[in-house]
Every structure is written in C-alpha cells, then in structure tokens.
N, C-alpha and C positions, 0 to 999 in steps of 0.2 A: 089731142094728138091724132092726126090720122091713121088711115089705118094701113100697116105697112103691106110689102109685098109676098110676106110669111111670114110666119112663126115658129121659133126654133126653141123643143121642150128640152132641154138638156136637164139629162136625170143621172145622178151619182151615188149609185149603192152602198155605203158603206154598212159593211158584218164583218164580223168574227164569230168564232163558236165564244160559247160560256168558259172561260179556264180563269178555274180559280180553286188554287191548292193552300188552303191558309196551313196544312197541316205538315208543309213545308216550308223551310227560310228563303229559298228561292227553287224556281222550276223552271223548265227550259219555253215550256210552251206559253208559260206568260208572256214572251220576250213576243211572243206576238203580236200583243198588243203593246207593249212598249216600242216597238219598232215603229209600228200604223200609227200612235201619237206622234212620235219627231219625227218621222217622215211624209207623211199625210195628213193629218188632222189636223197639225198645229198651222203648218205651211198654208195647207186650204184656208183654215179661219183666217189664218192674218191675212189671206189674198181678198177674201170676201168682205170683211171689215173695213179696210183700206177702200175697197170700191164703194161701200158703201157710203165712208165718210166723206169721199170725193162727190159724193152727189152723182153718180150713176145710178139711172134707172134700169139697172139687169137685174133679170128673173133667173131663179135656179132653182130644182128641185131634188131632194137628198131625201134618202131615205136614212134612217139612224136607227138598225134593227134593235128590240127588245136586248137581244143580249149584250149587246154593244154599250149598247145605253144603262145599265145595270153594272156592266164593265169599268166604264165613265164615271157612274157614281160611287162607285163603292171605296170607302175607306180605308181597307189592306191595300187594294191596289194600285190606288192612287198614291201611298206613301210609299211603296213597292215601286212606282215609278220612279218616282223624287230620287231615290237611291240608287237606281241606276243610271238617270239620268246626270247624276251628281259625278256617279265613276266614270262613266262615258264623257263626261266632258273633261275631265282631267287627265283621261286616256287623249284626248281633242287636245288638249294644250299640248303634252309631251308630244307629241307628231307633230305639231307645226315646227318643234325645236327640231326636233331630230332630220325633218324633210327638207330644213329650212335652205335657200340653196340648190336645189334639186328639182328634176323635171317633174317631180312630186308636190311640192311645197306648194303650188296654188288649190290640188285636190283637198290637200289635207288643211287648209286655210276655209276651205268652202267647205269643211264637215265641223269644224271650230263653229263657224258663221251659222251652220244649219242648229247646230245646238244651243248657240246661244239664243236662236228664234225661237226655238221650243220651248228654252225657260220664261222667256220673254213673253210668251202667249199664254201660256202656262198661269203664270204669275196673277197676269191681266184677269183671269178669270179663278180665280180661286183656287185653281187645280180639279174644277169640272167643267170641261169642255163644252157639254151640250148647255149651259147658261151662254155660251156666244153663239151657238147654234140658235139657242129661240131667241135672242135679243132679234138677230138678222132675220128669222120670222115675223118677229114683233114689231119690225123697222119695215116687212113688204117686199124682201130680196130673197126670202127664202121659203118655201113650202115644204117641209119636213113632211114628210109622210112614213106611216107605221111597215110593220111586214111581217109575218107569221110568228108567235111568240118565241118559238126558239128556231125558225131557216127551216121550218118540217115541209117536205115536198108534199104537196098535197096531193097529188094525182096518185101515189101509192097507199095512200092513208086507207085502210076500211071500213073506217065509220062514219056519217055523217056528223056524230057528236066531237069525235076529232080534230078533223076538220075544224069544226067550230069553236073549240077550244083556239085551237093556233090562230084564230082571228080575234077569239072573247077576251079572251088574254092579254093579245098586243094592244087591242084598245083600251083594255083598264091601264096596262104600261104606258102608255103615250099620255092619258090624262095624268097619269099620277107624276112624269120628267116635264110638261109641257102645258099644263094646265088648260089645255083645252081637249077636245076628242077630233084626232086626224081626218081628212076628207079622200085620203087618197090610200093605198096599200101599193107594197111591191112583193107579188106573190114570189116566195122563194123560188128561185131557178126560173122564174117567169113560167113558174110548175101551173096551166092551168087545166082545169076538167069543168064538164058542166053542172057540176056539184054547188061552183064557188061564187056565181053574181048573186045567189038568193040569201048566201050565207054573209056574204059583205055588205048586200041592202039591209040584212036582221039588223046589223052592227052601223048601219048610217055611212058605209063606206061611199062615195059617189064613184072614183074611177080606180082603176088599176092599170099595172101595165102587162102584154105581150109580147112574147115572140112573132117576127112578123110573119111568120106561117099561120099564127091563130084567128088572124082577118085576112090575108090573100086567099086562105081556105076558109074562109066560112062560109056559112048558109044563112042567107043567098050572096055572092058574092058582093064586098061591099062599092058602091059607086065609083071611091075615091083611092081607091085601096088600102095603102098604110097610110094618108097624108091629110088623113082627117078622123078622130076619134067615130070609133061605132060606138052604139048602145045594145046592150041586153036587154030581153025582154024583163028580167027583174029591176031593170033602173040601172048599176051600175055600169060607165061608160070604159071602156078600153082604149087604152094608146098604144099603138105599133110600133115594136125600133124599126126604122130606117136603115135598112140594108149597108147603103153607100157610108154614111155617116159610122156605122160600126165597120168598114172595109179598111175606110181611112186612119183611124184610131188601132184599132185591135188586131189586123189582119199581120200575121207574120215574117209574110214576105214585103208587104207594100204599106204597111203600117207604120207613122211617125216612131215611135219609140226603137224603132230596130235602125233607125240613123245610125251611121258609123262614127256621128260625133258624140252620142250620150255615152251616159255613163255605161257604162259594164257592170251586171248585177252580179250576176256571178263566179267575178274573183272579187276576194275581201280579205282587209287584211288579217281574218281569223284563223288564215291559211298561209296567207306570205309570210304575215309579222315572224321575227326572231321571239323564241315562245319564250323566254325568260321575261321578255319585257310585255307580251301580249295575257302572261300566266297568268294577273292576279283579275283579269277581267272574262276570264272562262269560266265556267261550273266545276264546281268542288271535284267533277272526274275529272280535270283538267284535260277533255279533249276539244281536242280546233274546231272552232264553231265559226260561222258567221260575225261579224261584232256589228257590220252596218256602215263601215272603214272601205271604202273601194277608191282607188289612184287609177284605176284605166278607163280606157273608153270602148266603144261596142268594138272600135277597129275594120271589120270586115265580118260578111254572114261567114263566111268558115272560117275566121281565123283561131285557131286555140287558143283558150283560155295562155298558156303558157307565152302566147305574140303578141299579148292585147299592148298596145301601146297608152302610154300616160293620158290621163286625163285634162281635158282642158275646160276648165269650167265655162271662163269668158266667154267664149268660142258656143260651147253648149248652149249656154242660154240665149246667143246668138240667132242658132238654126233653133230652135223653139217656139223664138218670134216670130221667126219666116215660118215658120207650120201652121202657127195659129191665122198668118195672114194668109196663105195657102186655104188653111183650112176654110177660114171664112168666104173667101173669096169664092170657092167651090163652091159653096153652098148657097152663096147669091146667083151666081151664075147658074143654079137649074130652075130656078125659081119659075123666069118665065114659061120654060117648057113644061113643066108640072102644073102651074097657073094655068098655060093653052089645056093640055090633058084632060083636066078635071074641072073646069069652069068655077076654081074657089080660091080663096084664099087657102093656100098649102101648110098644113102643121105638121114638120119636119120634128119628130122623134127621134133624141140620141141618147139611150141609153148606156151607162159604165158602169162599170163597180170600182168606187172612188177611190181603191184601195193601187189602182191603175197610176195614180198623179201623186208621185213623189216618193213610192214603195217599190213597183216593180220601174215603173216610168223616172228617175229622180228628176227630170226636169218637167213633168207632166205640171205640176201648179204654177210655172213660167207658163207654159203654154195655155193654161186653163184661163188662167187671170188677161192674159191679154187677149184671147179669142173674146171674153165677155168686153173688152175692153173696143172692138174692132166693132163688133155689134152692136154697141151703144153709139158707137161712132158713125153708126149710117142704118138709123131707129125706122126711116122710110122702108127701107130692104127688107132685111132679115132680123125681126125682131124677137129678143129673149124672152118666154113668157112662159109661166105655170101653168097646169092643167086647168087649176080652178079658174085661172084668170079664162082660157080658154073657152070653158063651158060657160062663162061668166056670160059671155058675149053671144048667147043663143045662138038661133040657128038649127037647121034638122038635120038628125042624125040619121045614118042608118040602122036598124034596129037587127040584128044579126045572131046567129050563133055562133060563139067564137069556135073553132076548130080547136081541140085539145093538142097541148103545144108543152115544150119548152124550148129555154135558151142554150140548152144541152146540146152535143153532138147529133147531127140529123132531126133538132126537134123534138125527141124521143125523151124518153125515161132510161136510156139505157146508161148511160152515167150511174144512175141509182139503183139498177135493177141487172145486174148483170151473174155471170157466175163466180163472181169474186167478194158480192156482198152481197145476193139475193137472198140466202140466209139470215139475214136480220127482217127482212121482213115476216118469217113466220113469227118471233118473239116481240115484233111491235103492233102486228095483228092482235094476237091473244093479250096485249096488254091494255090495249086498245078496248076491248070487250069486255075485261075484266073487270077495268076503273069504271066503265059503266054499272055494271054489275053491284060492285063493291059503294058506289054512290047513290044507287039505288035501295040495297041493304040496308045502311046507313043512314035515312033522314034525318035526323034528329041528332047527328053527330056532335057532341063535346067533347071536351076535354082532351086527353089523349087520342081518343078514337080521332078526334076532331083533325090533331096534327096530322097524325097517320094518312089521313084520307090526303090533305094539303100536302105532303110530301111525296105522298103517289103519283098526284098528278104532276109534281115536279121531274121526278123519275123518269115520270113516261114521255111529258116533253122535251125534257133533255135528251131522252133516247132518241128523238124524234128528227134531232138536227140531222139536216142534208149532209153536212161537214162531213160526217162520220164516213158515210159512203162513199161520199165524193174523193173523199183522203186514200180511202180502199182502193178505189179505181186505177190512181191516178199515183199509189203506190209513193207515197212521197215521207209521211209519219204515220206509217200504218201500225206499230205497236202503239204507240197513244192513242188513235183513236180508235181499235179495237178494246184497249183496257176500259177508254170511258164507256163505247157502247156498253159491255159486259157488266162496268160498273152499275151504270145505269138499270139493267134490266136484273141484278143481280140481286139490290136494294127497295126496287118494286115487286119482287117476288118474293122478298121475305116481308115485307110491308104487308103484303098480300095474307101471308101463313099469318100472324099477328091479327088482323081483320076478320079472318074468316074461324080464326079459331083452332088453327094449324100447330100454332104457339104461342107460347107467351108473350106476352107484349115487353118489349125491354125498353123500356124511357131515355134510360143511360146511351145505347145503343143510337134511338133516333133523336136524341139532342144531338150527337155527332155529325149526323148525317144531315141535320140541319142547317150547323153550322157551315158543313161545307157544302151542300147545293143548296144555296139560301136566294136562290134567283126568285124574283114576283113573289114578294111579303104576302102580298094580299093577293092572293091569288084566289080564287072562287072555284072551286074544284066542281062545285054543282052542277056546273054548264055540263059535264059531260054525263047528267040526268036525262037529257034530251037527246031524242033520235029522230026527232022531225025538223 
C-alpha cells in the first residue's frame, strides 16, 4: 500500500477509579461503572468488531487502565452488573408502554435498543469485556496500551520508587489481562516530569503520550512540532495531542457533542419520572438519582434544563454522520499545508477519554465508527494508524526534552495541587517514604508480615489515584472521595503500626481489608526497594 498523505493516531482513554464495596448489596458509585459498560464500552466493542469483520483496515489506540481492567474482571461486579442491568432493561420495556404514542416513544425505543446491545455484547464475550478488547489486538485493529497502576499523577509523587511502582505495577497488570507486556503507556493526566522516559525504558515501555505544550516547549524546540513523534534521550518516544483535533471534539462552545440535536445529558428520567413508578429502581434512600433514561435533546446553549425539547434519535444520529464527515474532511484538508510546513509525512495526534463516546457524548460511537469508516474510505489521505505501527516505519526523530506538562487546565498541576486538596499530598508523601522504609526493614518477609507489606502497597496506590483530587477540585462527589482517600491512608497507617511494632498484628482485621481492596493479586511490593 502506499504511503498516504498522513497519519491519523486516534487514542481513547478509557479509566475509572477502583470502586468496589462488596461489604455492601449495592452502592451508588459502582453505577459508575455500570453506566461506562452500556453506554461506552459495550456500544464501542460492537462498533469496532463489526468493522473489523467487515474487513476494514483501521487502526485505533485505547488505553484500558489497570483499574478499569480489574473492574472488568472481577466477579462481584460483573454479576453486580447482570442485575442491574437486568432491572434497567425492564424499567426499558415499561417506558416504551407508557411513552408509546408520544413525542417521547422513539427516545425511550432507542434506550430499549441501547440495552438490549449491551446484553447482546455482553453475552458475546462472557461477561468480560477486555477478551473482545484483545481479540481486536490480536486481529491488528487495536493497540491497547497500559497507564499508571491506579491514574497516580506522577509529577506530584516524591519518590522515584513511586513513581516506578505506578509503572511496575501496570506492566505486571497488562501481562497478567493481555498475555503479552504493553509497548506504549498513557501517563495519567498526560501528568509528565523528567523523572518518567528512564523509568518507562526500565519497564520496556517504547512511547507515551503528551500534552502538546510538552513538545511545542521542549528543549531544543522540536522540527515538526506536534506532527511528528520526538524521542527522549532514554529511548522512549512521545506523541503530542493535536490542538485542532481536541478543539473540534471537546471544545464547549464549538465542539460536536454540544449540537442542539443530541441528546441532553443532564435531564434524566431519575428526576422527571413519577417516583412511584421510577421507586423500585433507586437506592434503598429512595432519593432521585440519575437512571441513564433521558427523552430531550441539547435544544439550545442556554436553554434550561426545564425547555429542553424531546429527543429525536433518527435525526441525532443523522448530524453524527455529518460530523464525522466534517470531521474527517478537516483533517484531510490541512494535510497539504502541514505536509508544505514541515517537509514530512504529518502524524496528526487525537487524543479522548473514551468515556466521551456514548456516556457524556450518547451519540459519540455513531460518530466514532463512521469517522473510522470515512478513513478507510480514502487510505491515500489521511490514514488510521498505531503508534507502534508508526515507529515501525523508521525514520529520525527529534531527540528532545519533553517540557513537564499536563492535560489539566493551563498545562499545570493545578487541578491536583490546589488549596482545596493540597492537603493529601503531605499524607501520600510520608506514605510514599514509609513503604520504602517498611520494605526495606522487611526482606525476607512471610507470612502475615508477607501480606501486611502487599496490602500496604495497595493502600498507598489506591491513595494515589488522581480521581480523588480531581473529584475535590471539581466538587462533584466530594464526600466519597474524601472517605476513600482517608480510608485508604487510614489502613496504611495502621498496616504501618502492625509492621513496625506499634501493634499487634490483627489477621482477622487485614483478611477484611483484603477482601475489600483486592486490586493486583500479585502485586510485588519490592519495587518500592529501589530509589534509583
């Protein structure tokens, strides 16, 4: 095949934090991840399957975080799913009755349809997702790549051993879901510092990704700017998002998904519905929640939630198709002038967070599946392709310093580091120094000791997720994720007193606590022995 007139990396984040309360019947913040399956996950695989078995050659690149993927496999939650997916589609049937007739009844027809896909995809794969995720690996459509073991910003972290943990980590997670070892990492928050190429070459990592201030700013500035992968001087190579490509997708005001024809995200019917009939599908508080049930459309940038007019699905998926040709078509059309620019073949970087196509976006996997669909249709232009496939095809790199970056507001750390949660980082610092400490003590750890140690470094990685802060910031379920941070640093400090001789060691105590943050079986707590 020759060789087209770009390349277009399109990368799809999908994380969640770790939530898993088995010491509950149900919990609200699991419904997070039940939502991300029927609305995201199931929709994407069957989009990406489907192309696949059509004999399209598209490239796609996903990251599928450790927590995520431990979420996926696990067996409470997956039967945790079955069950509300089960009441949720029979809440689906009764609404098509009741709608039936009404400028309603094709919304509520097209949440029937969404559900029954879910079971449908569901089925197909056992009830564990990421076996269709690596089949499509396995099949050359997908390059799955890892991402810090629990979303830890790295650039706040204080140890090098840290650090390396939230790398050492996701790389035993990725062999042990995917039976091979990843080539690629998505630094959480596109969180980078110059800590992280030496620590991702220890680990066989080849490339990661950027915010694109971490190459328009480096040292020495790079040739091509964002439109061609740099390398670090330790080997691993970086890819830049594309400014335009994130404008068009994510941008508020001029961004596809804020169309006056999609859906409306939030009104649902967890708040319209008549609560006798919405009751037996709410939490034991029986207060109005979201259910995932929405009948309107965006309508207008101000119109209130109380004007939003009905929903028209037909129509939606309509202008979806026209976005994705929009979309494609833009990005053929810069080709040439970046081609003249930079005298190369252009590798247009479009990084998401996949949780974008089908969750906040619901018509975003319409629009996904046929942009790859547009693409394949004119492989001369603008062709899909993986990073590996990229580096595959040689070629000199720039050899740079990435400029220390996120995909946070202004680039910054200030998302994570503000005065509303700057306070967790004094308690993930000292936890940080301590598991060193206490792994060090410890060589020759068995038995109890043995778990003690393994459940500390659970602790502390769990403490470590971004999530926690970012929920802080952003004020959205800021009592749940304060109880977990606390929980977290709460259970590593008495883990700590046990260890060091503070107290007695209670078995009883950390079989509990086992069971319930049981994330990375085999997790190797050793790694955080090392400080070089």
């Amino acid at each position: 095949m020759s060789e087209p007139r770009g390349h277009l990396c399109l990368m799809l984040h999908a994380h969640l934090p770790f939530i898993r309360h088995p010491e509950h019947p149900t919990f609200l913040e699991e419904e997070w991840l039940f939502e991300a399956i029927t609305e995201c996950y199931t929709p994407l695989l069957d989009a990406f399957v489907r192309l696949a078995d059509e004999g399209l050659p598209y490239r796609l690149t996903m990251s599928l975080t450790p927590p995520l993927v431990e979420m996926l496999r696990d067996p409470l939650l997956r039967e945790r799913y079955e069950g509300r997916h089960a009441a949720l589609s029979r809440l689906a049937a009764d609404e098509v009755d009741r709608t039936a007739g009404t400028v309603f009844g094709p919304a509520a027809e097209a949440m029937q349809r969404q559900f029954a896909l879910a079971g449908r995809v569901w089925r197909r794969w056992g009830g564990d997702l990421t076996r269709g995720f690596r089949q499509l690996a396995e099949r050359g459509h997908l390059e799955i790549v890892t991402c810090g073991a629990t979303h830890g910003f790295m650039p706040l972290m204080a140890t090098r051993a840290a650090r390396r943990a939230q790398v050492r980590v996701a790389v035993d997670a990725y062999e042990e879901a995917f039976g091979c070892a990843p080539r690629g990492i998505w630094l959480a928050e596109c969180g980078y510092e110059r800590d992280v190429p030496s620590l991702l070459a220890d680990d066989g990592i080849a490339f990661f990704f950027v915010e694109t201030e971490g190459v328009l700013h480096a040292d020495p500035r790079p040739r091509f700017g964002v439109f061609a992968p740099v390398a670090t001087a330790a080997g691993p190579v970086a890819f830049a998002r594309d400014p335009e490509c994130g404008r068009q997708v994510w941008s508020a005001s001029e961004g596809y998904p804020g169309d006056f024809t999609y859906r409306e995200y939030y009104r649902d019917l967890g708040f319209d519905g008549d609560y006798d009939s919405i009751r037996p599908y709410l939490h034991a508080d029986g207060v109005r929640r979201n259910l995932g049930f929405k009948y309107h459309r965006v309508t207008g940038s101000d119109t209130p939630l109380h004007d939003k007019q009905p929903y028209d699905p037909v129509a939606a998926a309509g202008r979806a198709l026209d976005h994705a040709r929009h979309f494609a078509g833009s990005q053929r059309a810069r080709l040439d002038g970046i081609r003249d620019a930079i005298g190369r073949t252009p590798v247009i970087t479009a990084p998401y967070d996949a949780e974008l196509f089908g969750h906040w976006w619901h018509e975003g996997p319409i629009f996904l599946e046929a942009v790859l669909r547009e693409l394949c249709a004119h492989p001369d232009d603008l062709r899909p392709a993986t990073p590996s496939q990229i580096l595959a095809q040689g070629g000199d790199l720039d050899v740079v310093d990435v400029n220390p970056s996120s995909w946070g507001a202004e680039g910054t750390s200030q998302v994570w580091l503000n005065g509303s949660n700057g306070w967790m980082l004094r308690h993930l610092h000292r936890m940080e120094r301590r598991m060193h400490a206490l792994v060090v003590a410890n060589p020759g750890a068995s038995g109890v000791r043995d778990r003690l140690l393994r459940q500390a470094a659970r602790e502390l990685l769990l403490a470590q997720s971004s999530d926690w802060a970012f929920i802080v910031t952003n004020r959205t379920s800021v009592t749940y994720a304060l109880r977990r941070f606390r929980s977290h640093v709460d259970r590593f400090l008495r883990i700590d007193d046990m260890l060091s001789g503070a107290t007695e060691i209670d078995a009883t105590w950390l079989a509990g606590v086992e069971a319930k943050d049981n994330a990375f079986g085999s997790l190797d707590y050793r790694v955080y022995a090392r400080t070089r």
